[in-house]
MARMIPA-484610 format. One record per atom (N, C-alpha, C): residue number from 1; atom name; residue in three letters; x, z, y. Coordinates in Angstrom, 3 decimals, decimal comma, m for minus. Layout:
REM residues N
[site NUM; "CA"; "Ala"; [X; Z; Y]]
...
END
This chain:
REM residues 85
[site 1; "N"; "Unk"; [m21,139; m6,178; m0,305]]
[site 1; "CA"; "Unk"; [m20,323; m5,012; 0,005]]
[site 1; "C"; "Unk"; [m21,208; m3,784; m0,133]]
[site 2; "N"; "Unk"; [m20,731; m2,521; m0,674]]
[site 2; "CA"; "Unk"; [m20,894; m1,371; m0,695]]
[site 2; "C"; "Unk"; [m21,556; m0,513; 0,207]]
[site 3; "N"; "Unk"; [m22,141; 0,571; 0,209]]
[site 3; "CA"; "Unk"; [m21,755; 1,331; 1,005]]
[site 3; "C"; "Unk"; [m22,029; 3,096; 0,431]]
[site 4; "N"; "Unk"; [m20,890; 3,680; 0,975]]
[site 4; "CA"; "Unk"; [m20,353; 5,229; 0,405]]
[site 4; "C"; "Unk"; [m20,935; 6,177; 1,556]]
[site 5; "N"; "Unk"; [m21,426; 6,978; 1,202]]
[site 5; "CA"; "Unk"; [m21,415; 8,114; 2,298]]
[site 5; "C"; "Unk"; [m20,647; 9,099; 1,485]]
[site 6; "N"; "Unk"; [m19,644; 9,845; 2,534]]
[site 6; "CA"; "Unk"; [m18,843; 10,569; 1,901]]
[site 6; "C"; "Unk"; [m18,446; 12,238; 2,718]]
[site 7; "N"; "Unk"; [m18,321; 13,047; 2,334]]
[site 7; "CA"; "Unk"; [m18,107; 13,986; 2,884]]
[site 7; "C"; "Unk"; [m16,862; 14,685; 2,798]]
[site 8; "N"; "Unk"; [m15,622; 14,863; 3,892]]
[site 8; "CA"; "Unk"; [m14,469; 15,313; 3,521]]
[site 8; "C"; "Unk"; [m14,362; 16,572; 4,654]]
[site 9; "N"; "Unk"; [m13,758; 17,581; 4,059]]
[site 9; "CA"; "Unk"; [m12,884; 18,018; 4,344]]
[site 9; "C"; "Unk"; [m12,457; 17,873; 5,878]]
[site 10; "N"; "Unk"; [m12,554; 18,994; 7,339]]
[site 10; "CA"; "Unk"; [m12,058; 18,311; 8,793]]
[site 10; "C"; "Unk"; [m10,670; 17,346; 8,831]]
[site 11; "N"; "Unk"; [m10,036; 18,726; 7,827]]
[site 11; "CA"; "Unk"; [m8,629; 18,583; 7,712]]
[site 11; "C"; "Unk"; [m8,157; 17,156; 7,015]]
[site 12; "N"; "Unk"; [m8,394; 17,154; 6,057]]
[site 12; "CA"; "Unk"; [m8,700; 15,642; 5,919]]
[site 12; "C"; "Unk"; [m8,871; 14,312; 6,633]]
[site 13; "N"; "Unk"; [m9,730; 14,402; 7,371]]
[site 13; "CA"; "Unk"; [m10,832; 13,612; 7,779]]
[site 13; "C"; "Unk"; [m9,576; 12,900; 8,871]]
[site 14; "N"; "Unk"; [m8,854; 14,259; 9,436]]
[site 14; "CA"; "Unk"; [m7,735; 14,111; 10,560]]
[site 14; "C"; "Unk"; [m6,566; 13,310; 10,168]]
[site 15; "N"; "Unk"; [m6,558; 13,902; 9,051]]
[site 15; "CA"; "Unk"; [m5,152; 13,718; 8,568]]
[site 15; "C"; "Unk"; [m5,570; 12,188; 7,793]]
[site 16; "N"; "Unk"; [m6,249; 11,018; 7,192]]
[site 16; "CA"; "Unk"; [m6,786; 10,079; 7,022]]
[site 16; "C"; "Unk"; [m6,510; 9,225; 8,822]]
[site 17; "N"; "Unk"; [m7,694; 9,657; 9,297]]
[site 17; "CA"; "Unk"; [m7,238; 9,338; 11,072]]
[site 17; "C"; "Unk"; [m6,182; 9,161; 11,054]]
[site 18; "N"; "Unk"; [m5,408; 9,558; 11,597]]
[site 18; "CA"; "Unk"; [m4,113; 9,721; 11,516]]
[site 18; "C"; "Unk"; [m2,909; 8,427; 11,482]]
[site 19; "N"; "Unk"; [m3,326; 8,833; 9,718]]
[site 19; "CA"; "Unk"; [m2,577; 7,704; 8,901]]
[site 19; "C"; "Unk"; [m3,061; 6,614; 9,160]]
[site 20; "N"; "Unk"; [m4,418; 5,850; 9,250]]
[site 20; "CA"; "Unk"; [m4,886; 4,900; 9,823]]
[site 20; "C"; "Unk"; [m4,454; 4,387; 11,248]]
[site 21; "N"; "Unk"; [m4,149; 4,845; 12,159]]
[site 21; "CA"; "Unk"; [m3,665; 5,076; 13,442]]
[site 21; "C"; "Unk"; [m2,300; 4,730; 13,319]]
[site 22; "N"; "Unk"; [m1,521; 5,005; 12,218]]
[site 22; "CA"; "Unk"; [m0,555; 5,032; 12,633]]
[site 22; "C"; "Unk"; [m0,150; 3,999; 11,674]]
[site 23; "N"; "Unk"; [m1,202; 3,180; 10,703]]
[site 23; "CA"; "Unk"; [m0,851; 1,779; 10,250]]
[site 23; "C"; "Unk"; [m1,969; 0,524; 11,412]]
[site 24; "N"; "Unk"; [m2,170; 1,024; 12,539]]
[site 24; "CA"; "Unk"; [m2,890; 0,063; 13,245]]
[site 24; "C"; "Unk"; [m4,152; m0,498; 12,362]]
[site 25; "N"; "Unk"; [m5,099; 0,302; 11,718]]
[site 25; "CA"; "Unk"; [m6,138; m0,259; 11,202]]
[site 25; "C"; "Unk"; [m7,401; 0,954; 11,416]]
[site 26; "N"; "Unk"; [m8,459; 0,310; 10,977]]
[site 26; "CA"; "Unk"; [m9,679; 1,462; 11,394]]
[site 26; "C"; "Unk"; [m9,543; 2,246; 9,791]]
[site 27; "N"; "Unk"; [m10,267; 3,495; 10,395]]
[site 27; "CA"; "Unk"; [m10,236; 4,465; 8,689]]
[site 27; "C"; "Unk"; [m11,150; 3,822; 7,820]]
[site 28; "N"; "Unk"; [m11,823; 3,170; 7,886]]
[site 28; "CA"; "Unk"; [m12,789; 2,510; 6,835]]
[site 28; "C"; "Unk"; [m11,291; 1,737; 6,340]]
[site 29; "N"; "Unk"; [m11,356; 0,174; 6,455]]
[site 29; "CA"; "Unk"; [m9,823; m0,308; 6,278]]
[site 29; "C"; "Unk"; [m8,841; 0,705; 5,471]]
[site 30; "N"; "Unk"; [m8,538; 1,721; 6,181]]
[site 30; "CA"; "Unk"; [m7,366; 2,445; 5,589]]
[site 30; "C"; "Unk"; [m7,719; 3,425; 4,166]]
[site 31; "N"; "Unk"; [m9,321; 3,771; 4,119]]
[site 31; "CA"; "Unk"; [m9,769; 4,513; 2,796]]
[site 31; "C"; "Unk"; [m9,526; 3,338; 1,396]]
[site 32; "N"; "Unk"; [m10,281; 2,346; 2,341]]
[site 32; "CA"; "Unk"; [m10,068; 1,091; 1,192]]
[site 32; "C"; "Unk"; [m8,971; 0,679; 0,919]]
[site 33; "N"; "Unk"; [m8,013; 0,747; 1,674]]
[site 33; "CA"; "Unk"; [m6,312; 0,423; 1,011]]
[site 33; "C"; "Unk"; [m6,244; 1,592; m0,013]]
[site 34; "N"; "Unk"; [m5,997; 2,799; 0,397]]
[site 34; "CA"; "Unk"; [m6,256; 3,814; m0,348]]
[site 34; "C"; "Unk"; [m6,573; 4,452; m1,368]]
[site 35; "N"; "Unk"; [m7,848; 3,934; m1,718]]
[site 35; "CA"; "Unk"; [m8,720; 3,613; m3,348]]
[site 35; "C"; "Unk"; [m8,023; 2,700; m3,436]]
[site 36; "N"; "Unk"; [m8,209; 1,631; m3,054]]
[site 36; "CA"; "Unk"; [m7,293; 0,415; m4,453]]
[site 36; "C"; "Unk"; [m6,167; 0,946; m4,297]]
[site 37; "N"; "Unk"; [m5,127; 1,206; m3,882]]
[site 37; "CA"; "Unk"; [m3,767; 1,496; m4,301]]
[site 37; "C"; "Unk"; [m3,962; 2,063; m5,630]]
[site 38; "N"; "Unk"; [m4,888; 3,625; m5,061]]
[site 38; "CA"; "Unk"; [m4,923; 4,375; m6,644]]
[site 38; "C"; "Unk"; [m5,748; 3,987; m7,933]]
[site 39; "N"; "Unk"; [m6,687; 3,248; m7,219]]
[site 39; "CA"; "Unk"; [m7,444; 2,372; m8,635]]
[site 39; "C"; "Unk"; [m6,233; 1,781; m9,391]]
[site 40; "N"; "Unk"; [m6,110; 0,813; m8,690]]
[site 40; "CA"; "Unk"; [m5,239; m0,178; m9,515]]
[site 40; "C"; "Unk"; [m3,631; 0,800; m10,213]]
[site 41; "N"; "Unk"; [m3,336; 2,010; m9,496]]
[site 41; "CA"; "Unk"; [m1,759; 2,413; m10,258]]
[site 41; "C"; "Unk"; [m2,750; 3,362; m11,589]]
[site 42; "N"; "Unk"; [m4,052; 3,934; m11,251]]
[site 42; "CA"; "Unk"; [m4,845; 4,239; m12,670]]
[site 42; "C"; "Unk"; [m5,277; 3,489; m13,726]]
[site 43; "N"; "Unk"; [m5,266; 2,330; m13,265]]
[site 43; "CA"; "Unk"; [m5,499; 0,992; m14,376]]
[site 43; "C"; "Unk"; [m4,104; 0,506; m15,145]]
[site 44; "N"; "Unk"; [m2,822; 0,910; m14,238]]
[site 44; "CA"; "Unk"; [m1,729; 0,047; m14,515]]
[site 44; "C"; "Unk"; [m0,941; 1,060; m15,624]]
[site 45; "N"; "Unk"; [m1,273; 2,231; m15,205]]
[site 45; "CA"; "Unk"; [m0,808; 3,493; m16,259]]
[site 45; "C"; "Unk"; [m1,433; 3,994; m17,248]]
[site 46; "N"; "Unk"; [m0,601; 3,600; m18,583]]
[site 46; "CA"; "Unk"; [m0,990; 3,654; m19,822]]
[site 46; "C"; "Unk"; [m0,318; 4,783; m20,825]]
[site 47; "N"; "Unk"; [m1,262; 5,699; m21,245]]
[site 47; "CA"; "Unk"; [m0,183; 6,094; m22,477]]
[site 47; "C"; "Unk"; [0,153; 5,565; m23,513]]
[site 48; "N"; "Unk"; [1,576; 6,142; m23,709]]
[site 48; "CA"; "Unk"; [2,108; 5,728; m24,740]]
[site 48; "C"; "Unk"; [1,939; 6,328; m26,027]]
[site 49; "N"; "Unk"; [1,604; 6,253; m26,665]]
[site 49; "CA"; "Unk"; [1,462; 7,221; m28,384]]
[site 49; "C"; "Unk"; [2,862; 7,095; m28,460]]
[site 50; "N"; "Unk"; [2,652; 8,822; m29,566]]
[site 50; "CA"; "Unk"; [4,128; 9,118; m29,657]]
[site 50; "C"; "Unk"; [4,992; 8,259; m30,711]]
[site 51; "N"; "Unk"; [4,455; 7,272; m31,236]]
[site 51; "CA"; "Unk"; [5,188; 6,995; m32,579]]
[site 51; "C"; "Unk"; [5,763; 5,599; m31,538]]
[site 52; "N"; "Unk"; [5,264; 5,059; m29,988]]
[site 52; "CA"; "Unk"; [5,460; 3,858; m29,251]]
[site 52; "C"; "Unk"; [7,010; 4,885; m28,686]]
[site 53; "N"; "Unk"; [7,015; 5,956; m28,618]]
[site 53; "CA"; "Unk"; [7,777; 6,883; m27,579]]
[site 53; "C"; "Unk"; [9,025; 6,505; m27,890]]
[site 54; "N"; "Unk"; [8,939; 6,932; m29,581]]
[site 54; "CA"; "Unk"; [9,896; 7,174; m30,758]]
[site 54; "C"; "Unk"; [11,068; 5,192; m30,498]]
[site 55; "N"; "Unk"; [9,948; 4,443; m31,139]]
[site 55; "CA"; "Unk"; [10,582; 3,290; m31,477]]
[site 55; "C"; "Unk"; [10,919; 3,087; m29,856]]
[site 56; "N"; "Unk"; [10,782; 3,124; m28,847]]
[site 56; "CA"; "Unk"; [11,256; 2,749; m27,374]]
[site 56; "C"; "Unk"; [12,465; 3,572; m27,699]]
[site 57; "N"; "Unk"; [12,700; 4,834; m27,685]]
[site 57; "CA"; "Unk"; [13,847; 5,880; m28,243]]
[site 57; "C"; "Unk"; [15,016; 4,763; m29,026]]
[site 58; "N"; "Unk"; [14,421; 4,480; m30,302]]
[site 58; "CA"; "Unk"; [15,431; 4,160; m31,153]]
[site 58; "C"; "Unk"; [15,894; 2,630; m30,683]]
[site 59; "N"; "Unk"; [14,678; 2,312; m30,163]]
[site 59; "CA"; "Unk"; [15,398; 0,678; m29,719]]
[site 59; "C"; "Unk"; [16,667; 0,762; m28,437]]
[site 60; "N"; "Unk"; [16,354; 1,750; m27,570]]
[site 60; "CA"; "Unk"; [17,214; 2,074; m26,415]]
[site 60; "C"; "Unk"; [19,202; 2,435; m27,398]]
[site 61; "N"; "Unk"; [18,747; 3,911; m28,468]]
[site 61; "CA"; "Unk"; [19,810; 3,652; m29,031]]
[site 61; "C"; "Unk"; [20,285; 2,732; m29,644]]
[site 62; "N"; "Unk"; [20,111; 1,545; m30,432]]
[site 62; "CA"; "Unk"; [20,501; 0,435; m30,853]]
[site 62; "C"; "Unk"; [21,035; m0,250; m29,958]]
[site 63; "N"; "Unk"; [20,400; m0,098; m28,863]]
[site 63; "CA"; "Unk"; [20,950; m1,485; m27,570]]
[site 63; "C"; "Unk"; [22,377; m0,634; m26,693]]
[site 64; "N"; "Unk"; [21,934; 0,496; m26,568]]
[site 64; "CA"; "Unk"; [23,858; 1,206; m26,484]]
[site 64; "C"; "Unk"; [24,631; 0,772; m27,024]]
[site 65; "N"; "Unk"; [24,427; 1,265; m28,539]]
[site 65; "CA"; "Unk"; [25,584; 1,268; m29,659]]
[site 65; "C"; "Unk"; [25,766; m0,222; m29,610]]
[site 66; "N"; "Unk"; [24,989; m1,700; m29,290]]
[site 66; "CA"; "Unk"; [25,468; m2,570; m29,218]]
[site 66; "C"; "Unk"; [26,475; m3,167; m27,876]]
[site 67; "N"; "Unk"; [25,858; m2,547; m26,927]]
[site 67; "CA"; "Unk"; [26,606; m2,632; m25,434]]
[site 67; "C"; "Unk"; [27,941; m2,178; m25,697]]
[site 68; "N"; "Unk"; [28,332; m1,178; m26,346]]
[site 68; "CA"; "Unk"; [29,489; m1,267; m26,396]]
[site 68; "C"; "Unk"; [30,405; 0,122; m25,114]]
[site 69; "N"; "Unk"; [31,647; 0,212; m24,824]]
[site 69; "CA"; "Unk"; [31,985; 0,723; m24,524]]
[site 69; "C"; "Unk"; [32,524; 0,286; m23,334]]
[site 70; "N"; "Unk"; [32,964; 0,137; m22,150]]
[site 70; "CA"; "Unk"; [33,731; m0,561; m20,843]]
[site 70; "C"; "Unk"; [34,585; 0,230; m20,112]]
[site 71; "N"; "Unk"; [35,941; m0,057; m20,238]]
[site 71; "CA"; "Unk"; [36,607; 0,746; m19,388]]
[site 71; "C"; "Unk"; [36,712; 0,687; m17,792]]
[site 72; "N"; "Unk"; [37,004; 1,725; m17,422]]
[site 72; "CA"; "Unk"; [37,365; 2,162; m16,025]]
[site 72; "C"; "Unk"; [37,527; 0,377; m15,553]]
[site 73; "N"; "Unk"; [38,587; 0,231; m15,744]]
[site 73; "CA"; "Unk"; [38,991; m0,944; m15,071]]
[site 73; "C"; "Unk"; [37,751; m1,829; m14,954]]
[site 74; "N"; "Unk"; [37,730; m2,293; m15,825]]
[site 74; "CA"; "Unk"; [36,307; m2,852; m16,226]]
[site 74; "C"; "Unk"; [35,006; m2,907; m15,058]]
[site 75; "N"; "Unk"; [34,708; m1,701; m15,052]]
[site 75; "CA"; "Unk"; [33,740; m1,173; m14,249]]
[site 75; "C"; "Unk"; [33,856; m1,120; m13,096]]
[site 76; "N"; "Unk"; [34,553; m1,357; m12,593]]
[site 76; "CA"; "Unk"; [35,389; m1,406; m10,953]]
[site 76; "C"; "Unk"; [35,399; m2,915; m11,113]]
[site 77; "N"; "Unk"; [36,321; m4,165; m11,631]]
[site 77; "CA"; "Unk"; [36,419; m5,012; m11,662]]
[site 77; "C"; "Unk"; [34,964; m5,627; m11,254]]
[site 78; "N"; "Unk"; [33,721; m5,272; m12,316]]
[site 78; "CA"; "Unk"; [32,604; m5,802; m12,084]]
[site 78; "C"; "Unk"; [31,423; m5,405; m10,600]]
[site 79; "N"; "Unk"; [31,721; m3,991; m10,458]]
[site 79; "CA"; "Unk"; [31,109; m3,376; m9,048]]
[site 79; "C"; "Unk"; [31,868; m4,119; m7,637]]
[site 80; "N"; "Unk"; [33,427; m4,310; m8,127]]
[site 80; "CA"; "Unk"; [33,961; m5,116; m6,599]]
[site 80; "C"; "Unk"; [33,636; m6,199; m6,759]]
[site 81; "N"; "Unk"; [32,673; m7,132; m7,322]]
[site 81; "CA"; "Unk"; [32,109; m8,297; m7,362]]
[site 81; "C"; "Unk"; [30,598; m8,711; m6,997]]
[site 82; "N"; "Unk"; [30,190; m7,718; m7,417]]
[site 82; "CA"; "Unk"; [28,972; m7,549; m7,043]]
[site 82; "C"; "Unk"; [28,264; m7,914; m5,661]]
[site 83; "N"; "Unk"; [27,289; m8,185; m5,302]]
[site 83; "CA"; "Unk"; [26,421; m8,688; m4,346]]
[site 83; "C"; "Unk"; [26,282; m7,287; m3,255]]
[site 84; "N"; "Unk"; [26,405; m6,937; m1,927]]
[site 84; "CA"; "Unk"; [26,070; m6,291; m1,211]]
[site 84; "C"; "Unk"; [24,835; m6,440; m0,453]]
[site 85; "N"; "Unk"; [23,831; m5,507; m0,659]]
[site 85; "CA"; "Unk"; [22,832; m5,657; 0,031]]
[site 85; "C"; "Unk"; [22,146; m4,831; 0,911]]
END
């Protein structure tokens, strides 16, 4: 294991407290949830090049124009069936 020395901000420092406190864990614990949350959603988010943008675009229109059209009735028929949760 690591170790960080780090310097924040009072306001911070409180407002971290805080949030830790108020998930029942110590702020060490709660920085480290913290970083990994955002590590891992910075690892998980990728750009897309624009020519990936385009064909996601045109594939979305193709899959409309194949879906088709559903009337009123239709659409009610299938929502009053549906699962409530």
């Amino acid at each position: 294991m690591s170790r960080l020395t780090l310097r924040l901000p009072e306001t911070l420092h409180q407002q971290l407290t805080q949030l830790a406190e108020g998930e029942g864990v110590s702020l060490n614990q709660y920085i480290v949830y913290a970083l990994t949350r955002q590590a891992a959603l910075a690892h998980a988010i990728q750009i897309v090049p624009e020519t990936g943008v385009e064909q996601q675009q045109q594939a979305f229109q193709l899959l409309i124009k194949q879906l088709g059209q559903a009337s009123s009735a239709e659409i009610e028929s299938i929502l009053a069936t549906r699962e409530q949760t």
